[in-house]
N, CA, C and O atoms as a Maestro MAE file, in Angstrom:
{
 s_m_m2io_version
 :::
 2.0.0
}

f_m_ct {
 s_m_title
 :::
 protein
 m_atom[308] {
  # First column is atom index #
  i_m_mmod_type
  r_m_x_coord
  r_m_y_coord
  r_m_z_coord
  i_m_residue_number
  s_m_chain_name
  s_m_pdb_residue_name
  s_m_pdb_atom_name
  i_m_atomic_number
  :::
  1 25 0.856 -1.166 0.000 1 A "UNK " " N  " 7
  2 3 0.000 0.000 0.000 1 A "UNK " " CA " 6
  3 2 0.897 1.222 0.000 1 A "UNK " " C  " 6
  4 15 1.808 1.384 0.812 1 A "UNK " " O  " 8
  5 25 0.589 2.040 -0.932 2 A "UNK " " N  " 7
  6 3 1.499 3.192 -1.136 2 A "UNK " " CA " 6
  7 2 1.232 4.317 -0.049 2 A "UNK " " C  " 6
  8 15 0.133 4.124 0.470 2 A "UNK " " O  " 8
  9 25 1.976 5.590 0.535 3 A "UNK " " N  " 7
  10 3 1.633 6.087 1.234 3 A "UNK " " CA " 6
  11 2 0.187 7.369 1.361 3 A "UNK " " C  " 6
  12 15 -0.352 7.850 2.358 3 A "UNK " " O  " 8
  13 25 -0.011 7.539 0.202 4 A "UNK " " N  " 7
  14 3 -1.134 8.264 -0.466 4 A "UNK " " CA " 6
  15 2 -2.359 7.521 0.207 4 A "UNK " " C  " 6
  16 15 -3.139 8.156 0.916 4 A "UNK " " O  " 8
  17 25 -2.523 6.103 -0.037 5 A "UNK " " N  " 7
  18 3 -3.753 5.285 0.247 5 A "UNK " " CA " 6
  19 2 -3.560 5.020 2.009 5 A "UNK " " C  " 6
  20 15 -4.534 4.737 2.707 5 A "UNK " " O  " 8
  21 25 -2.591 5.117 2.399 6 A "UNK " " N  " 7
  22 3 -2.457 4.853 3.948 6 A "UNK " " CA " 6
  23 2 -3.145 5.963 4.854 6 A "UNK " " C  " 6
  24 15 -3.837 5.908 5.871 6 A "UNK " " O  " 8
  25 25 -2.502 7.336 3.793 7 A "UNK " " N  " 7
  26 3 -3.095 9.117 4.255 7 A "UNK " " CA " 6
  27 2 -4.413 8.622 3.992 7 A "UNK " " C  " 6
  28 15 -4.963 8.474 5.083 7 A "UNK " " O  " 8
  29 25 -5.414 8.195 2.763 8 A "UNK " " N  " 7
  30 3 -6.951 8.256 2.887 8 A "UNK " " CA " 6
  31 2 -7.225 7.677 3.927 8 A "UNK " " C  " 6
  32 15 -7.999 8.236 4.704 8 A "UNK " " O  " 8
  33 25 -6.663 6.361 4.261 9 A "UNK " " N  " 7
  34 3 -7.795 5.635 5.215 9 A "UNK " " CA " 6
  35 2 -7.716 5.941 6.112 9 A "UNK " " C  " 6
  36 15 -8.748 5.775 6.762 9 A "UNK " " O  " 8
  37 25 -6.269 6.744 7.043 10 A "UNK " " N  " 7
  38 3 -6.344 7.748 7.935 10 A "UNK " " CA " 6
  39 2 -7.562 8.691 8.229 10 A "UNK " " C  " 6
  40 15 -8.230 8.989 9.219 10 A "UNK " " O  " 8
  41 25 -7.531 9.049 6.769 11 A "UNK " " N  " 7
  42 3 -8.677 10.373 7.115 11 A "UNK " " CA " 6
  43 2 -9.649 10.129 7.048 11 A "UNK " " C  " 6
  44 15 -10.376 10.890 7.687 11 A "UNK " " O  " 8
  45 25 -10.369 8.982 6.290 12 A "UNK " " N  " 7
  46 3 -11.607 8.238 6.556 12 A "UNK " " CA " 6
  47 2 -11.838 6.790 7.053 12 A "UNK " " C  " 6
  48 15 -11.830 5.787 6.340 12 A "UNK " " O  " 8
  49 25 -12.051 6.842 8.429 13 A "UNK " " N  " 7
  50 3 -11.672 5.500 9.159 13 A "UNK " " CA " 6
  51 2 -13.143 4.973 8.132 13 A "UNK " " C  " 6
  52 15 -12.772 3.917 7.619 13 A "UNK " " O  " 8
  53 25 -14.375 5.229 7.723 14 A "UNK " " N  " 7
  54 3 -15.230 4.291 6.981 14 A "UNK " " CA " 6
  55 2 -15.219 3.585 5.507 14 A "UNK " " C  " 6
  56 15 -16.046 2.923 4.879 14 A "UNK " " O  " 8
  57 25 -13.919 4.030 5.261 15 A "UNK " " N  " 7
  58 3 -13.597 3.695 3.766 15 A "UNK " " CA " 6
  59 2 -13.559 2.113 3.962 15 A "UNK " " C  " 6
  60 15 -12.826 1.531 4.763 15 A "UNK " " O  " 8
  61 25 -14.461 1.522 3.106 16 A "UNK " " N  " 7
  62 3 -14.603 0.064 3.155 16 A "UNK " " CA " 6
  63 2 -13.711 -0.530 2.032 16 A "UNK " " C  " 6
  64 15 -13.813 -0.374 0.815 16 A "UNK " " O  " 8
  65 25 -12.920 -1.164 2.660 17 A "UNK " " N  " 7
  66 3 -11.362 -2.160 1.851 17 A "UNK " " CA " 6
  67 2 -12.299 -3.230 1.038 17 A "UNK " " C  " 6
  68 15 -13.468 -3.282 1.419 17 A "UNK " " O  " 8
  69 25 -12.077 -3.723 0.418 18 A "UNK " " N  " 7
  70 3 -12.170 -4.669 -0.611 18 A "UNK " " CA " 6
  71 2 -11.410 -6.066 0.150 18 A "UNK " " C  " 6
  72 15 -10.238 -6.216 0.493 18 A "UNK " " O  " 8
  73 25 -12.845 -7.200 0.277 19 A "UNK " " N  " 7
  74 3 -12.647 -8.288 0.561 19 A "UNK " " CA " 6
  75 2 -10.934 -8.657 0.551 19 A "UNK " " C  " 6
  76 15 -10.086 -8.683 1.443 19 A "UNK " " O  " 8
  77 25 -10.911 -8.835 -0.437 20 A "UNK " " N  " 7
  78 3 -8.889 -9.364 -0.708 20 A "UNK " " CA " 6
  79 2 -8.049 -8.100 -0.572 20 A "UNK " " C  " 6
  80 15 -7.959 -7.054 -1.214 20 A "UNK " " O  " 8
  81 25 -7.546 -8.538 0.369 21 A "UNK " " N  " 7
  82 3 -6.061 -7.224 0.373 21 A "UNK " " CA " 6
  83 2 -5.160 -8.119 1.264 21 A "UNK " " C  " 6
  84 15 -5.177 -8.239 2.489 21 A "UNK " " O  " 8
  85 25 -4.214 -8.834 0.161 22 A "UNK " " N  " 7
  86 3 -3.067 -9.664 0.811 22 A "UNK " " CA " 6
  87 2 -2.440 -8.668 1.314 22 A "UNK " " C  " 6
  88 15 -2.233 -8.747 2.525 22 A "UNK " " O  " 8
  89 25 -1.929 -7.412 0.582 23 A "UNK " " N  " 7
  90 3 -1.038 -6.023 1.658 23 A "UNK " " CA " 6
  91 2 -1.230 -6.666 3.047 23 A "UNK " " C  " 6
  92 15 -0.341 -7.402 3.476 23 A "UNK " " O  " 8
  93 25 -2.342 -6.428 3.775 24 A "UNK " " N  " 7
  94 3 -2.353 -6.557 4.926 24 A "UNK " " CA " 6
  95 2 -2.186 -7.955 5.767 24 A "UNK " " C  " 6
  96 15 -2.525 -8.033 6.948 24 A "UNK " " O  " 8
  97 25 -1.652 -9.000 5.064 25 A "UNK " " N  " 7
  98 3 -1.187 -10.389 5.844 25 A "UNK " " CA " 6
  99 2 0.711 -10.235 5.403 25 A "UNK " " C  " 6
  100 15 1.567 -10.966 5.901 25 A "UNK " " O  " 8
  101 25 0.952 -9.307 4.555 26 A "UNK " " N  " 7
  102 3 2.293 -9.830 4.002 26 A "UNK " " CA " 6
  103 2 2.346 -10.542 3.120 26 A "UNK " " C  " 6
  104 15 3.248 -11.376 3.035 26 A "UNK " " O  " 8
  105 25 1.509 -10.429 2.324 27 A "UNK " " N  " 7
  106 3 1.535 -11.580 1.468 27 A "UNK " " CA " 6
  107 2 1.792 -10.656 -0.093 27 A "UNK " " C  " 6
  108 15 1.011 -9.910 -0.683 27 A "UNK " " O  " 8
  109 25 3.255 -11.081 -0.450 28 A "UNK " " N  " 7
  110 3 4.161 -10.915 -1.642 28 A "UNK " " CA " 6
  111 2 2.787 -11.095 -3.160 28 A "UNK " " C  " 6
  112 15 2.409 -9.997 -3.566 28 A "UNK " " O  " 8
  113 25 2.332 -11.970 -3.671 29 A "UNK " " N  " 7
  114 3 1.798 -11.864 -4.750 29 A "UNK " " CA " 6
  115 2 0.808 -12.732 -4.546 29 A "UNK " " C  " 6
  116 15 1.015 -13.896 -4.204 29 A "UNK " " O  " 8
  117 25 -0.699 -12.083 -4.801 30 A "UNK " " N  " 7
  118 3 -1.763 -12.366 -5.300 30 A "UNK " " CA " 6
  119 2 -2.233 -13.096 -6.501 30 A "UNK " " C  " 6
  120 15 -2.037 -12.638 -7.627 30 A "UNK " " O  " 8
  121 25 -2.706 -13.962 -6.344 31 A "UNK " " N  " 7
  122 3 -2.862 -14.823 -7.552 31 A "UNK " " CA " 6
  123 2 -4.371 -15.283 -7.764 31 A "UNK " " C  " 6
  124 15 -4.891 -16.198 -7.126 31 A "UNK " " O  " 8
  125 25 -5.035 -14.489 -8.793 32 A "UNK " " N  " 7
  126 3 -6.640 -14.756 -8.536 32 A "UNK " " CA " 6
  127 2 -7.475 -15.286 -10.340 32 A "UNK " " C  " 6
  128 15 -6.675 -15.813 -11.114 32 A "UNK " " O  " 8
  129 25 -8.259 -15.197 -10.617 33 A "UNK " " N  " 7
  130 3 -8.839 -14.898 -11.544 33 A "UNK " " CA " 6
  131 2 -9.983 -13.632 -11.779 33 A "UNK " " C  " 6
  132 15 -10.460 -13.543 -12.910 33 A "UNK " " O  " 8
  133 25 -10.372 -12.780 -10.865 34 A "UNK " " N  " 7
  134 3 -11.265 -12.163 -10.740 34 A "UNK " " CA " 6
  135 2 -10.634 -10.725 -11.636 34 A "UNK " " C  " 6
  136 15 -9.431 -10.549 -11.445 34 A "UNK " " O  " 8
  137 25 -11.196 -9.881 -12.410 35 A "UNK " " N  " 7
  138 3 -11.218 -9.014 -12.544 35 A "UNK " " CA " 6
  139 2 -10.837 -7.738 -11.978 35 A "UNK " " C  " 6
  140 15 -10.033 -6.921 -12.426 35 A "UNK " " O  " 8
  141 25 -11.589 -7.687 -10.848 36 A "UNK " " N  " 7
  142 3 -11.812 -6.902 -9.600 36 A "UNK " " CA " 6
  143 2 -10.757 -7.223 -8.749 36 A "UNK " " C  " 6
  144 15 -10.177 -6.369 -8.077 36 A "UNK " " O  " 8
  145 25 -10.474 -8.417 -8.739 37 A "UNK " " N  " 7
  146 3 -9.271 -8.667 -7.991 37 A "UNK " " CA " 6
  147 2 -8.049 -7.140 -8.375 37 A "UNK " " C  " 6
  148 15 -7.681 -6.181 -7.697 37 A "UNK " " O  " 8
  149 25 -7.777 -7.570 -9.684 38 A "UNK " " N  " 7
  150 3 -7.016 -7.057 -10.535 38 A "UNK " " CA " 6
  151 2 -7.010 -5.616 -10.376 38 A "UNK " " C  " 6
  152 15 -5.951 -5.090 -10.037 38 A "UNK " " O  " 8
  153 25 -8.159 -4.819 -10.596 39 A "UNK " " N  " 7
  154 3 -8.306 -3.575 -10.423 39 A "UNK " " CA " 6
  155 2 -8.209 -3.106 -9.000 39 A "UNK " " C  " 6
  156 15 -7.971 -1.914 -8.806 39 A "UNK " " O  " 8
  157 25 -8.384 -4.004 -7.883 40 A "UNK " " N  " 7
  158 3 -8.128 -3.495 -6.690 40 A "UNK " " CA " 6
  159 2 -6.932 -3.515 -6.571 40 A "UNK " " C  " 6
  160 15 -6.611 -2.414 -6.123 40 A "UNK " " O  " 8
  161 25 -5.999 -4.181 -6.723 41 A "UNK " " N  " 7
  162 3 -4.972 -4.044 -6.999 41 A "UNK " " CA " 6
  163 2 -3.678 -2.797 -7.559 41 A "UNK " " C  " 6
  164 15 -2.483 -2.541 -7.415 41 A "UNK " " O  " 8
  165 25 -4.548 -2.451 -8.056 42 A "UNK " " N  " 7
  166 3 -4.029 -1.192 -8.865 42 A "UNK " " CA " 6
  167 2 -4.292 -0.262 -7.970 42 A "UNK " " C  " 6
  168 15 -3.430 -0.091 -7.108 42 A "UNK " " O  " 8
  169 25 -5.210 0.363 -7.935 43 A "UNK " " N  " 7
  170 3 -6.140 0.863 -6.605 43 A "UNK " " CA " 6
  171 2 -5.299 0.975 -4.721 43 A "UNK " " C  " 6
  172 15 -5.101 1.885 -3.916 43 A "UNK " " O  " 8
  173 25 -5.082 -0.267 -4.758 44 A "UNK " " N  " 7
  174 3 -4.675 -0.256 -3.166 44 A "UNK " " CA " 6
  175 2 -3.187 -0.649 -3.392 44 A "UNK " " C  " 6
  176 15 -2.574 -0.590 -2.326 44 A "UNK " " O  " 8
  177 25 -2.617 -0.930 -4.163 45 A "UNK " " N  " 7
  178 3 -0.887 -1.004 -4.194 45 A "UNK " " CA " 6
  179 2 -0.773 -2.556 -3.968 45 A "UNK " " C  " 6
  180 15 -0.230 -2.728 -2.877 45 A "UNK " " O  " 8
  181 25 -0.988 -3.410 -4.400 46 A "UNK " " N  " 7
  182 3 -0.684 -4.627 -4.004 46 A "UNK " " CA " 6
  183 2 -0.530 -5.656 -5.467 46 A "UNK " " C  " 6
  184 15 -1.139 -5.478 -6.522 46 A "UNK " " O  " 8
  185 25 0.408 -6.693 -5.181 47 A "UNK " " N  " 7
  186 3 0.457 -7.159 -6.978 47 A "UNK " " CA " 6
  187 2 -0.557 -8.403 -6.795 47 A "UNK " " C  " 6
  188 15 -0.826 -9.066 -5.794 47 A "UNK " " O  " 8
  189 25 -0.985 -8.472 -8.021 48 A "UNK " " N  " 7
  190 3 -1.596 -9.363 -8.241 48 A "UNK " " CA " 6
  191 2 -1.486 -10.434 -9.535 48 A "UNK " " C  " 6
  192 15 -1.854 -9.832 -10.544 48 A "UNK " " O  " 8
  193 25 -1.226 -11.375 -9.745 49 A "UNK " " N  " 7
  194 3 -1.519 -11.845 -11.137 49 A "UNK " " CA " 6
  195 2 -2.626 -12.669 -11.440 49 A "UNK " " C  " 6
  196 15 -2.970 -13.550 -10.653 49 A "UNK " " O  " 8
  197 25 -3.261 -12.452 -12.587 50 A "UNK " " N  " 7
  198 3 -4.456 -12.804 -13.287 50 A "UNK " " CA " 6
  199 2 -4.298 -14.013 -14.039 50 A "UNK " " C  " 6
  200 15 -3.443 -13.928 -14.921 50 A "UNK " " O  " 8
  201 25 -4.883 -15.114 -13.937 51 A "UNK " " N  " 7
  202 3 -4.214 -16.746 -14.404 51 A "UNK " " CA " 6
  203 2 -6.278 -16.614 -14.555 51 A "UNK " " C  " 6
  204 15 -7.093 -16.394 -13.659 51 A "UNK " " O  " 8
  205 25 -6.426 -16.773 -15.533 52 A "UNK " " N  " 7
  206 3 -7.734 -17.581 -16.173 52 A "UNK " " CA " 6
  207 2 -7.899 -18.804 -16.692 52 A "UNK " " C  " 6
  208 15 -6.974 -19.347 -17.295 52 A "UNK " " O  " 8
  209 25 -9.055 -19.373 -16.530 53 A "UNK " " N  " 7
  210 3 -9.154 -20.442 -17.205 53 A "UNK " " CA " 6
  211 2 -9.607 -20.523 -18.460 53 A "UNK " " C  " 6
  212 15 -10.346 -19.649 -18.912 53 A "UNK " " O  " 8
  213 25 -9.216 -21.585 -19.179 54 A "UNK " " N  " 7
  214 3 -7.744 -22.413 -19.231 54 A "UNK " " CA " 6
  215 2 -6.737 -21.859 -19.626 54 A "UNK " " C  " 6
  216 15 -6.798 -21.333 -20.737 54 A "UNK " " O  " 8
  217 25 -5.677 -21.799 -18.982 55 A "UNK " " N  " 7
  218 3 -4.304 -21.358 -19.345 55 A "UNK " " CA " 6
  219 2 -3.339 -22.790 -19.282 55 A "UNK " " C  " 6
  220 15 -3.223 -23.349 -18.191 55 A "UNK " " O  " 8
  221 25 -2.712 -23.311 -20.397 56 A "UNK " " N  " 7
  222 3 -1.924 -24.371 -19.808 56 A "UNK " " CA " 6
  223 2 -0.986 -23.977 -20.051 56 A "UNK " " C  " 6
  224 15 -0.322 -24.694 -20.799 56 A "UNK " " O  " 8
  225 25 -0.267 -22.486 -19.549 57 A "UNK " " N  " 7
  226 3 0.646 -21.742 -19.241 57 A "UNK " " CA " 6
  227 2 0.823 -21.610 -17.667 57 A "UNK " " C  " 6
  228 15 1.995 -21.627 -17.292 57 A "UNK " " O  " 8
  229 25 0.062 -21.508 -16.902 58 A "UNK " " N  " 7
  230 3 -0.346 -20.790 -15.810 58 A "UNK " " CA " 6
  231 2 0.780 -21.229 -14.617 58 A "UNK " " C  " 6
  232 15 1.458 -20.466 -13.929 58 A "UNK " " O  " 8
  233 25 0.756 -22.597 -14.602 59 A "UNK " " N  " 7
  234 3 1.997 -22.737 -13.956 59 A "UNK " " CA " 6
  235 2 3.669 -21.723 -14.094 59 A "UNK " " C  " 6
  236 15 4.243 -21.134 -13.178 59 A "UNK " " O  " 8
  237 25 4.091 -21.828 -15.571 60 A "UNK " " N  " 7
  238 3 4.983 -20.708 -15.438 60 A "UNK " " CA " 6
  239 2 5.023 -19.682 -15.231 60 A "UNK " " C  " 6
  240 15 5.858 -18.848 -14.882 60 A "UNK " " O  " 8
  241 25 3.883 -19.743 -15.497 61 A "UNK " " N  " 7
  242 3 3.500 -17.971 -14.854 61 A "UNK " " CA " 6
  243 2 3.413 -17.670 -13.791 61 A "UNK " " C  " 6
  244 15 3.718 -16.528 -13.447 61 A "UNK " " O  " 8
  245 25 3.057 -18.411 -13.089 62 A "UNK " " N  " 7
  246 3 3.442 -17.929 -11.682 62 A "UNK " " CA " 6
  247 2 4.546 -18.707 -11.470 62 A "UNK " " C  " 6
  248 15 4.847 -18.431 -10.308 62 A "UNK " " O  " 8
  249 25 5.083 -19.252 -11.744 63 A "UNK " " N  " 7
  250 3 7.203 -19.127 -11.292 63 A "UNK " " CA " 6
  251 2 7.448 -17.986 -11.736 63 A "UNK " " C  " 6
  252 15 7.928 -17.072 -11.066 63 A "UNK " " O  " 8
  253 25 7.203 -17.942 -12.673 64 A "UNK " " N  " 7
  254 3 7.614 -16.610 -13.089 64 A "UNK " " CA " 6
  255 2 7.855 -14.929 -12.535 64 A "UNK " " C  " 6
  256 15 8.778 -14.144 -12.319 64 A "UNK " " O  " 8
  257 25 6.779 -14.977 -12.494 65 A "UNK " " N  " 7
  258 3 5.662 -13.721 -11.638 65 A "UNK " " CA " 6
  259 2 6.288 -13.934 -10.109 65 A "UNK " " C  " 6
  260 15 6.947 -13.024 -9.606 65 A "UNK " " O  " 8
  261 25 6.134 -14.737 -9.650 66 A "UNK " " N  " 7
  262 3 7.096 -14.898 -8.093 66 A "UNK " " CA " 6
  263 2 8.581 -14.865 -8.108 66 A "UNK " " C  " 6
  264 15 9.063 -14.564 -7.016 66 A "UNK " " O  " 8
  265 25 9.574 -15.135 -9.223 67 A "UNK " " N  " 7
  266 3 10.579 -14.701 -8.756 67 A "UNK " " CA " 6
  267 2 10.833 -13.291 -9.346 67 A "UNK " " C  " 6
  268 15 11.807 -12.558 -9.171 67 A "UNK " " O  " 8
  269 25 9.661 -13.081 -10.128 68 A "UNK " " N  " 7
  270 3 9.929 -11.038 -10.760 68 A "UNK " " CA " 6
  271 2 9.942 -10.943 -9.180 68 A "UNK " " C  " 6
  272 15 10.941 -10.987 -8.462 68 A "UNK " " O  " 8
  273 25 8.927 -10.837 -8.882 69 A "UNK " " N  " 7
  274 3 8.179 -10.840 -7.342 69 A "UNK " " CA " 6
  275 2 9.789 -10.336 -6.294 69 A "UNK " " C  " 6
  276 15 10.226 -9.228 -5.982 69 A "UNK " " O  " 8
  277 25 10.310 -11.815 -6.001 70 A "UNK " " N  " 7
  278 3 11.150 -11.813 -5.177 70 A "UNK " " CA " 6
  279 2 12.321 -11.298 -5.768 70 A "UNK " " C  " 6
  280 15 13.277 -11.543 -5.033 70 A "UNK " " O  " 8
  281 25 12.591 -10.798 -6.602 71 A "UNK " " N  " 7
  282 3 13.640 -9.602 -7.087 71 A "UNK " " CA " 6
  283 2 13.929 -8.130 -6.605 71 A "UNK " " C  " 6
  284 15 14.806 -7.362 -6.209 71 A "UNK " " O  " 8
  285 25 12.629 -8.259 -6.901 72 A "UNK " " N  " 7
  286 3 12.222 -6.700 -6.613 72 A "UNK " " CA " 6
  287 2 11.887 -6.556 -4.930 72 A "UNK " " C  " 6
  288 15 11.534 -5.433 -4.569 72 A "UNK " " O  " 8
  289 25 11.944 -7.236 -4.266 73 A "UNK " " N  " 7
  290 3 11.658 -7.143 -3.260 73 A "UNK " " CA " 6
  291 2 12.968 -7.084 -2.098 73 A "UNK " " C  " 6
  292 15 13.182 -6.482 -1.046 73 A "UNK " " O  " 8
  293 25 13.862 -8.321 -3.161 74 A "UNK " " N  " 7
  294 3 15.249 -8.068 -2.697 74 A "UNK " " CA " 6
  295 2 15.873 -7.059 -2.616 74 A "UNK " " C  " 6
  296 15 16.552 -6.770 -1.631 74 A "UNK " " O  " 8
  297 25 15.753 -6.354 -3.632 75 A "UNK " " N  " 7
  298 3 16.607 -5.101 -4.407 75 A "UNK " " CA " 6
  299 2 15.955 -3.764 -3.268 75 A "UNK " " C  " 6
  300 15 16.539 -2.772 -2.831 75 A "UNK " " O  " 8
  301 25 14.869 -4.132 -3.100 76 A "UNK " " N  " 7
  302 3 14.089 -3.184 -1.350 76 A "UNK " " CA " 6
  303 2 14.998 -3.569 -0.219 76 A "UNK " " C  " 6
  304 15 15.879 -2.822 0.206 76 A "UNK " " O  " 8
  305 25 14.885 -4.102 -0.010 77 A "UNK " " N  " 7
  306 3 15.608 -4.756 1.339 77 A "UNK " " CA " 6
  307 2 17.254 -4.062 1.363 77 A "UNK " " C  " 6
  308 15 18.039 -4.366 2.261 77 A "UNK " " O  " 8
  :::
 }
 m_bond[307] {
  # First column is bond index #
  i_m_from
  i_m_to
  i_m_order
  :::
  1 1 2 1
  2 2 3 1
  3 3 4 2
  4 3 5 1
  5 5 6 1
  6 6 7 1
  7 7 8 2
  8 7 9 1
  9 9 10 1
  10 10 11 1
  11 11 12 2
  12 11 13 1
  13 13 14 1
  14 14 15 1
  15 15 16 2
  16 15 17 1
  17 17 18 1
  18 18 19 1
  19 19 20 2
  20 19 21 1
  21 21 22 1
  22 22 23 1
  23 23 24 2
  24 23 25 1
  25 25 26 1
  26 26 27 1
  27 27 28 2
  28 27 29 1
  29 29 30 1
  30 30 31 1
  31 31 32 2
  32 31 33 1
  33 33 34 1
  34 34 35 1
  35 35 36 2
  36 35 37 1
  37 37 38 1
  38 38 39 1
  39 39 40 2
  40 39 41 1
  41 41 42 1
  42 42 43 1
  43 43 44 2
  44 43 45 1
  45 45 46 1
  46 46 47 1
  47 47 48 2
  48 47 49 1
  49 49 50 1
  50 50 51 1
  51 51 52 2
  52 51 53 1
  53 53 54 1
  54 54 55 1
  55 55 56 2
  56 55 57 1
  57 57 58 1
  58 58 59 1
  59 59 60 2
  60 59 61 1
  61 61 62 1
  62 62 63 1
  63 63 64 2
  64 63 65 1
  65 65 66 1
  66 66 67 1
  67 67 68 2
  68 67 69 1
  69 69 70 1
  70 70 71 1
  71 71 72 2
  72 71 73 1
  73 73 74 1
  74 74 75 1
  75 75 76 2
  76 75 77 1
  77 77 78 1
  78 78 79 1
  79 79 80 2
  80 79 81 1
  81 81 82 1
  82 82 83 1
  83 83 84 2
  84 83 85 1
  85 85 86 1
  86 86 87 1
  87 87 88 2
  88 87 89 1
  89 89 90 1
  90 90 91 1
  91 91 92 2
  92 91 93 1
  93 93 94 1
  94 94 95 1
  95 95 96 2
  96 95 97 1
  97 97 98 1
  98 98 99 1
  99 99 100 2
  100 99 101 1
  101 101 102 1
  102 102 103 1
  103 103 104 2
  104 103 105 1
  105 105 106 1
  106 106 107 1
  107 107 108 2
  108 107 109 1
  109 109 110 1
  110 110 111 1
  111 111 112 2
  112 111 113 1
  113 113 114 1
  114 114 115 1
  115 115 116 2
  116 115 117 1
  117 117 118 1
  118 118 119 1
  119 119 120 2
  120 119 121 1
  121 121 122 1
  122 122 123 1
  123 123 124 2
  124 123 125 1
  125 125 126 1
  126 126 127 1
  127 127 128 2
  128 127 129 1
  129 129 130 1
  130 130 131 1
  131 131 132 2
  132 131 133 1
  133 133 134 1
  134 134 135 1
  135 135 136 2
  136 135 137 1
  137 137 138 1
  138 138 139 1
  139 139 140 2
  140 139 141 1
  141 141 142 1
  142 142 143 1
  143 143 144 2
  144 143 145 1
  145 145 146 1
  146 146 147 1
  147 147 148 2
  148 147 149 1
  149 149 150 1
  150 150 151 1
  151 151 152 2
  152 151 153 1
  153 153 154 1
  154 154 155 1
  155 155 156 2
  156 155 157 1
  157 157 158 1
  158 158 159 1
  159 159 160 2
  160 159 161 1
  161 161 162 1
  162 162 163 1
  163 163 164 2
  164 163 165 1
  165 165 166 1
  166 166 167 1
  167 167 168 2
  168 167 169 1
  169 169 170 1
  170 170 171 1
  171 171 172 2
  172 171 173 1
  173 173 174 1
  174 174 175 1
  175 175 176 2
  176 175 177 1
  177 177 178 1
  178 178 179 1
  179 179 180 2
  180 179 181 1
  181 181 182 1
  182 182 183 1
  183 183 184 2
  184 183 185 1
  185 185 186 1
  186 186 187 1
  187 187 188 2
  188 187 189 1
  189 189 190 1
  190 190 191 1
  191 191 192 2
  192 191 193 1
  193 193 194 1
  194 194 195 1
  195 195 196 2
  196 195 197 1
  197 197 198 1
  198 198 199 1
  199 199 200 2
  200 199 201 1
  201 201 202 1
  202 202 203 1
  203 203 204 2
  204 203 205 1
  205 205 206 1
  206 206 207 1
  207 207 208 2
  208 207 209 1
  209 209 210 1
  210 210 211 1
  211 211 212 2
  212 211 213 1
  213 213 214 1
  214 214 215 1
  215 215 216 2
  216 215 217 1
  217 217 218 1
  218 218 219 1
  219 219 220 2
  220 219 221 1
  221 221 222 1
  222 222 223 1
  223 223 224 2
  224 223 225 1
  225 225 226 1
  226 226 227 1
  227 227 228 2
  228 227 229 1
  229 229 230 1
  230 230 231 1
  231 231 232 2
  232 231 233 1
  233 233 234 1
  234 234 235 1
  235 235 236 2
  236 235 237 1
  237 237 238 1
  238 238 239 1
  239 239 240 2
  240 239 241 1
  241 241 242 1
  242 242 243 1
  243 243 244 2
  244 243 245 1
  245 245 246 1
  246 246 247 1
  247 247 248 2
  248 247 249 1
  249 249 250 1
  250 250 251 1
  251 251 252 2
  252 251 253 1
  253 253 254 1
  254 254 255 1
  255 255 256 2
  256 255 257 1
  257 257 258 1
  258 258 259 1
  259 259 260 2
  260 259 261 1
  261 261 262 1
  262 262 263 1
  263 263 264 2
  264 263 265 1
  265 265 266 1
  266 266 267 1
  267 267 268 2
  268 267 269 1
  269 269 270 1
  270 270 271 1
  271 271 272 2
  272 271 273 1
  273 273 274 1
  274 274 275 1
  275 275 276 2
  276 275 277 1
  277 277 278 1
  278 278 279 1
  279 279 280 2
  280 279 281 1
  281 281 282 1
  282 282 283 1
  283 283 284 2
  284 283 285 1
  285 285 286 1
  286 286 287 1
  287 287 288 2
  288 287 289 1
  289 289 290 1
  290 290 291 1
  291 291 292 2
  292 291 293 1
  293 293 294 1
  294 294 295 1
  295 295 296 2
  296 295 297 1
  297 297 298 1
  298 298 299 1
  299 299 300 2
  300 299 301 1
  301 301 302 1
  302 302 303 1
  303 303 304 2
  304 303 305 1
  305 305 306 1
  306 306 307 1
  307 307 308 2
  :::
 }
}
């Protein structure tokens, strides 16, 4: 969650979060099919990747997507 979205919910404790927000367990990458997933995402700062069905890709894609993931996360640290 970027610091912009941390200042809103500060200032409006009733702002209602969206069911899924891994941000708040620690949780590195989201992996859904939903749409909405996706756009909340964008929205509240958190990654997500979008795997639909059928993909008989989907497996690499998320190896994939998780070590972009853990790169960039290193390179924070």
């Amino acid at each position: 969650m970027d610091i912009d979205t941390k200042e809103k919910f500060r200032e409006n404790r009733d702002v209602t979060l969206p069911q899924k927000m891994p941000s708040h367990y620690r949780i590195s990458l989201h992996i859904d099919d939903e749409e909405v997933v996706q756009q909340n995402a964008r929205s509240y700062g958190y990654r997500v990747l979008r795997i639909c069905d059928p993909d008989p890709d989907w497996v690499q894609k998320v190896l994939d997507e998780a070590e972009r993931v853990r790169k960039i996360e290193e390179n924070n640290n």
